[in-house]
C-alpha positions as a printed Julia matrix, in Angstrom:
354×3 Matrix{Float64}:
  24.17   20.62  -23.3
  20.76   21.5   -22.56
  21.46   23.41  -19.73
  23.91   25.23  -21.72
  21.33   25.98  -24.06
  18.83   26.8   -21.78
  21.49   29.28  -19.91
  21.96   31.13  -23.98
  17.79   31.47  -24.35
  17.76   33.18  -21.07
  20.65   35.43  -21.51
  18.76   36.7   -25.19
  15.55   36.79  -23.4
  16.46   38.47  -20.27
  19.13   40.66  -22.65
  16.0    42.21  -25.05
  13.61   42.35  -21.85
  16.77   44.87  -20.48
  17.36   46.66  -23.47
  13.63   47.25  -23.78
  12.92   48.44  -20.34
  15.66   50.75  -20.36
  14.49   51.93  -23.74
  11.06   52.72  -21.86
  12.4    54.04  -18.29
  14.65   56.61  -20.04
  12.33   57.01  -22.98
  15.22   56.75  -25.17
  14.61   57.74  -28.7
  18.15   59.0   -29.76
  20.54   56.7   -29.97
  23.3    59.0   -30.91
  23.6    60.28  -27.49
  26.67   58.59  -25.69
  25.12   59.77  -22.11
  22.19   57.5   -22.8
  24.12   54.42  -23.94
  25.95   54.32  -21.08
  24.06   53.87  -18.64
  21.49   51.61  -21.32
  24.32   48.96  -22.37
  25.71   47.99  -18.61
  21.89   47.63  -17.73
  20.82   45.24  -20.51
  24.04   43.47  -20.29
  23.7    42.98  -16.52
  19.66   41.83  -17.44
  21.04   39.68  -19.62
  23.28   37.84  -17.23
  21.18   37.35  -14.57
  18.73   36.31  -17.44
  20.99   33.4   -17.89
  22.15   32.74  -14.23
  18.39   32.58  -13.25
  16.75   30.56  -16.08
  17.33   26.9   -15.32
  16.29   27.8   -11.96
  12.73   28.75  -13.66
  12.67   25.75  -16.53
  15.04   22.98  -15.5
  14.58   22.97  -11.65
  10.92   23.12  -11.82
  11.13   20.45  -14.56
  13.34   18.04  -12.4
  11.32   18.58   -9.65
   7.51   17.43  -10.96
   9.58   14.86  -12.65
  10.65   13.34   -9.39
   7.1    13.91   -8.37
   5.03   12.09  -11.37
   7.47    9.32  -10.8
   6.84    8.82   -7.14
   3.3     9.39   -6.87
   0.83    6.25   -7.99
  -1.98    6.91  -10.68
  -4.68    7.22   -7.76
  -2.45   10.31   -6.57
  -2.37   11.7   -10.17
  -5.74   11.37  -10.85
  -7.08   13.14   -7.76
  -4.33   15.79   -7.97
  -5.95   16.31  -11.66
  -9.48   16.42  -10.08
  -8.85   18.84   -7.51
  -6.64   21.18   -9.76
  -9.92   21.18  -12.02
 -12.44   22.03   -8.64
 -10.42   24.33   -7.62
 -10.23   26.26  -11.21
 -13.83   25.5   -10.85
 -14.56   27.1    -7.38
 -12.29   29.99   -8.15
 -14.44   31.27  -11.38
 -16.44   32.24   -8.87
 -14.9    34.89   -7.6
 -13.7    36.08  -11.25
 -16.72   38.24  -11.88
 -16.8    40.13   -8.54
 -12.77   40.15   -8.49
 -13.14   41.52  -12.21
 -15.18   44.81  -11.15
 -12.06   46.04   -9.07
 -10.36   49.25   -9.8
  -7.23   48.42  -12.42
  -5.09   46.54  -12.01
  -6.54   44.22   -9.39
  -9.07   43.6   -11.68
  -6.52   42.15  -13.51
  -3.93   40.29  -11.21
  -6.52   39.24   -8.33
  -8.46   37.04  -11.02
  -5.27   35.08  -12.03
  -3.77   35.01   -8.01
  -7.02   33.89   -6.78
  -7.15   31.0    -9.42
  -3.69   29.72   -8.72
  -4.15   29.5    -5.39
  -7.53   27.96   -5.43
  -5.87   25.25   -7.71
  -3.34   24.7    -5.68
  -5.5    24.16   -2.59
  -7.38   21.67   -4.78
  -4.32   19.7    -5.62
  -3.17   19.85   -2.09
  -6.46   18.27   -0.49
  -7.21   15.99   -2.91
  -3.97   14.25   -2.92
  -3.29   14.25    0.96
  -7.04   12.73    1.31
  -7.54   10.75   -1.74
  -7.73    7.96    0.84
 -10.47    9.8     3.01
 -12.42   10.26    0.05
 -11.98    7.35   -1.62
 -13.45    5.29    1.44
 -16.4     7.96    1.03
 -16.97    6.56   -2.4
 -16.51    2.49   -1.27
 -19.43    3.29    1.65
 -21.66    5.27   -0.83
 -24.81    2.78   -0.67
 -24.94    2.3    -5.0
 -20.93    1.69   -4.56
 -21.33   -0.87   -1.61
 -23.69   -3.16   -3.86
 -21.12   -3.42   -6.54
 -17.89   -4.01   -4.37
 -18.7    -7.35   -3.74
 -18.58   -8.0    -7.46
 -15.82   -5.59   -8.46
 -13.05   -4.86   -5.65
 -13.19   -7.72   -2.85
 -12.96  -10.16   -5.94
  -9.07   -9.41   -5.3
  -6.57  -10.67   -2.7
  -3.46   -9.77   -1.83
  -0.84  -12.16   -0.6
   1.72  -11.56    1.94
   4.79  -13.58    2.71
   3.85  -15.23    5.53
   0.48  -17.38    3.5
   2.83  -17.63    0.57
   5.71  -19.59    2.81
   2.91  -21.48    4.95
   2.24  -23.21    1.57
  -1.43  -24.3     2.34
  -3.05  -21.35   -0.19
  -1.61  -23.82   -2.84
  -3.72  -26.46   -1.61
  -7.15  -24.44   -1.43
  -6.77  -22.9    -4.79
  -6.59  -25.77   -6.04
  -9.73  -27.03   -5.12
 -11.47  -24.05   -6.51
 -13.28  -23.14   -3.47
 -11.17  -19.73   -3.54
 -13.33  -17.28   -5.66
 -11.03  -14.11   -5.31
  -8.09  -13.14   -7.97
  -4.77  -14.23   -6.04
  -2.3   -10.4    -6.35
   1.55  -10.89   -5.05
   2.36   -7.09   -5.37
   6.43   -6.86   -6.46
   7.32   -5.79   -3.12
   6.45   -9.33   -1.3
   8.13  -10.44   -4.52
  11.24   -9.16   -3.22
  10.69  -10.19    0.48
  10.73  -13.53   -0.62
  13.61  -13.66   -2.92
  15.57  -11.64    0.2
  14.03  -14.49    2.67
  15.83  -17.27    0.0
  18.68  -15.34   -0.47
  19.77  -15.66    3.27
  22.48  -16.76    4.73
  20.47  -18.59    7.46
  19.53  -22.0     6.16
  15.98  -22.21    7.88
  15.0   -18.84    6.61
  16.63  -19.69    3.34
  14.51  -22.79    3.34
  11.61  -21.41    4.01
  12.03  -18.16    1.24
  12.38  -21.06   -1.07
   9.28  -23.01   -0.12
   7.58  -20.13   -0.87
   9.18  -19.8    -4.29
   8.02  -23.23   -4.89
   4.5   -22.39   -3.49
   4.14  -19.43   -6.13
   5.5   -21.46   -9.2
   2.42  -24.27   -8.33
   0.3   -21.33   -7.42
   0.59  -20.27  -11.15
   0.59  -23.8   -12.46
  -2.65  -25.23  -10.91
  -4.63  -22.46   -9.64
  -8.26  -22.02  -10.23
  -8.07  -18.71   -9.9
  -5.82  -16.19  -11.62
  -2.57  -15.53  -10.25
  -0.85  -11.99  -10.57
   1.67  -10.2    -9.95
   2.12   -6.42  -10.11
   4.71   -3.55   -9.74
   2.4    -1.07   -7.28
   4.53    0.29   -5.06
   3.73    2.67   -1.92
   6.59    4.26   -1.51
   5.33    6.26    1.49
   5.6     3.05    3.69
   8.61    1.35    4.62
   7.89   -1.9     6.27
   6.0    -4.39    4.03
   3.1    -5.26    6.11
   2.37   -1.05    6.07
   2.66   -1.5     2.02
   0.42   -4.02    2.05
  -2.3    -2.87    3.99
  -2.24    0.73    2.1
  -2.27   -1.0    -1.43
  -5.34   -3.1    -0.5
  -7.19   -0.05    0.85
  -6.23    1.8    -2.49
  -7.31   -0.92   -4.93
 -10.18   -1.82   -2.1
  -8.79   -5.8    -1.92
  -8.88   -7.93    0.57
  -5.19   -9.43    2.0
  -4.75  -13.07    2.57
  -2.42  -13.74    5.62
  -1.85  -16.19    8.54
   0.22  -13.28   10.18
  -1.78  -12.38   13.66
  -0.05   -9.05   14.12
  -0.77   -8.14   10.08
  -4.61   -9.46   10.78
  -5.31   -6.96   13.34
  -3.76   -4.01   12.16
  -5.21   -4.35    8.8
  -9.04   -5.02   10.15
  -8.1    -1.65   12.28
  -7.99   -0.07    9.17
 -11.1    -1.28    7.3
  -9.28   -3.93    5.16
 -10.84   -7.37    4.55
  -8.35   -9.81    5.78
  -9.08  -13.89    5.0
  -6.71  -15.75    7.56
  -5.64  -19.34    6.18
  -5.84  -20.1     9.98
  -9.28  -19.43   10.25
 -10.17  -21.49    7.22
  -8.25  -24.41    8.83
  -9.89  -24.23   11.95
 -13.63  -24.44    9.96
 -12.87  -27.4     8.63
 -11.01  -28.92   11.43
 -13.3   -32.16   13.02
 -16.5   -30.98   15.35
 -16.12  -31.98   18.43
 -18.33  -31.34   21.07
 -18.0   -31.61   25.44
 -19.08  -35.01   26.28
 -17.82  -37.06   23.38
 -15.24  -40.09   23.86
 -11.96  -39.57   22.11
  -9.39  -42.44   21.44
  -6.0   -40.52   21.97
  -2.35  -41.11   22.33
  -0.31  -39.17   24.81
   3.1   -38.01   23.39
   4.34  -35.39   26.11
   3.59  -33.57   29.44
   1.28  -30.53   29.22
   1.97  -26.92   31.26
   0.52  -27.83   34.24
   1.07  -30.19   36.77
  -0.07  -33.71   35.73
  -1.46  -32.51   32.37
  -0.88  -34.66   29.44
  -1.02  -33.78   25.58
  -2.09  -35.39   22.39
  -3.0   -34.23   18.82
  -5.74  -34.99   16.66
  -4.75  -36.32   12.85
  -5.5   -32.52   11.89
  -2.8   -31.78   14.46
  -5.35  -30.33   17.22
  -4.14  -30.33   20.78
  -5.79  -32.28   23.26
  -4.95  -31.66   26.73
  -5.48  -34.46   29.02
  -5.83  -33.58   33.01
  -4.02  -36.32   35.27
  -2.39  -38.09   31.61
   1.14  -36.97   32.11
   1.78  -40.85   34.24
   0.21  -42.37   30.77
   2.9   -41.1    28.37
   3.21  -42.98   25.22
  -0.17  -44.86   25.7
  -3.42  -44.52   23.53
  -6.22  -43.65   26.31
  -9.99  -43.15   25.97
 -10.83  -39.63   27.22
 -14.04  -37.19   27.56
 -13.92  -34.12   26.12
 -14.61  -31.37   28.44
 -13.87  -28.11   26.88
 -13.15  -26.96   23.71
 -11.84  -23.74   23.27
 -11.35  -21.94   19.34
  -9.31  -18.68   18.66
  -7.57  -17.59   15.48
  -3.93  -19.29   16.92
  -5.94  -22.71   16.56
  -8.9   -25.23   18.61
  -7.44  -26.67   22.15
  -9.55  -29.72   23.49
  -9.32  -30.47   27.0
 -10.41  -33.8    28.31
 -10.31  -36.36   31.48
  -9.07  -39.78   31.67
 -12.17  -42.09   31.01
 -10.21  -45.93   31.4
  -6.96  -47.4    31.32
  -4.4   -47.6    28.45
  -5.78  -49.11   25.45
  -2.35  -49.95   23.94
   1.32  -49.05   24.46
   3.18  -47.26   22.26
């Protein structure tokens, strides 16, 4: 219906616009003369026509099309598109006065070219770097002092820290100080991850179904979750790491690959890992451990026990002690983001058998 309507406005339109500029090409005053009507009707019937052939290409199309646009693009893409439409408007009054002593009629069209390209540029640039200049404004010196307080007071989770399970546990305690954000997106990972037909990954999507519902229930800090999309990025880890540069959050994640990329790109990332490792048991080269060998290590003779916060201990020459508890001497200790590995040397014989 409303392209049929649209298709009738345009035929009137485009049918008076005919009728009027053959009325002024032929200077037709006379309407009694069959010569002139002639040639005037087929013209402003034909205008009309292509009046309504052409119009939804001019109002619906265009209409459609920065429909599809609006709804794509997120409000930090509107708002600098509306920014740089208004600098360039801005930048091209300059030229209007100089433009405006021109012979006629580029005094008259140059003005209104020059300003629609202009705001076009402006749109263009401001919405293909919004991210370039948006970093400009998180490093401005006032803005840095403040982003401690305003932006990195947020944290986004990805799938990966909401499966492990152990986020649950620190919030908790209320040692977390930074709003907890599960954009929609990871939302949906999840529910795919529980939806599987695989039984581990289905137990694990709902583990971390169960980890968000007590996330919600006993948090100390407040638990959200939103609908920003990026729908520029496909994989979720991308989405991720481009919503937490545009909101200027930090991402929460014991995902090694996700850690690097996103510190690549200027994003705060707080590995769970990391956290466990701080407040794993010090242990220094030297000290006597009491340990119980469980299995053969990698290399030849090598035996290995855990800690009771599950740290490896490597014990050179304790594969032949299997299954006994053994006093050893820590030797090394070696910490990375994976985890802490202690290797030690036999100090006596067996304390006890398994």
């Amino acid at each position: 219906m409303t392209d049929a309507i649209i298709k009738i406005v345009g035929f009137i339109i485009f049918l008076v616009i005919g009728f009027e500029g053959g009325m002024a090409v032929g200077k037709v005053s006379d309407f009694t003369d069959l010569s002139t009507l002639r040639w005037l009707v087929p013209v402003t019937v034909v205008t009309g026509l292509v009046g309504a052939i052409i119009s939804p290409w001019l109002t619906i199309k265009p209409a459609r099309y920065i429909n599809r646009v609006i709804k794509r693009a997120s409000v930090v893409e509107l708002i600098s598109a509306a920014a740089g439409m208004g600098i360039g408007l801005v930048l091209s009054a300059l030229f209007t006065i100089p433009l405006s002593t021109l012979p006629s009629p580029f005094n008259k069209v140059l003005p209104v070219l020059v300003s629609l390209v202009m705001a076009y540029i402006g749109v263009v640039a401001a919405v293909t770097r919004h991210e370039d200049f948006l970093d400009l404004w998180r490093k401005h010196p006032i803005r840095r002092k403040t982003a401690m307080s305003e932006s990195l007071k947020k944290v986004l989770l990805d799938t990966s820290v909401i499966i492990d399970g152990r986020i649950a546990d620190v919030s908790k305690t209320g040692f977390l100080a930074y709003e907890m954000i599960i954009p929609r997106f990871v939302l949906n990972e999840l529910q795919f991850v529980a939806d599987s037909s695989d039984a581990l990954r289905r137990n694990r999507g709902r583990r971390g179904l169960e980890v968000l519902r007590r996330l919600q229930e006993d948090s100390k800090t407040q638990v959200s979750i939103i609908d920003a999309d990026v729908p520029e990025a496909r994989q979720v880890d991308d989405k991720l790491v481009q919503l937490a540069r545009r909101m200027g959050a930090a991402i929460m994640t014991n995902d090694y690959n996700l850690n690097r990329v996103a510190a690549l790109q200027g994003v705060k990332v707080l590995n769970v890992n990391d956290l466990a490792n701080a407040v794993k048991t010090v242990v220094l080269p030297g000290e006597p451990l009491d340990i119980q060998i469980i299995q053969e290590g990698k290399e030849i003779g090598q035996g290995v026990g855990f800690l009771d916060d599950g740290t490896m201990v490597v014990v050179e020459n304790g594969k032949r002690l299997i299954g006994h508890t053994v006093t050893v001497t820590v030797t090394k200790v070696l910490q990375t983001s994976a985890g802490k590995m202690i290797f030690a040397q036999m100090q006596g014989r067996p304390a006890q058998r398994r």
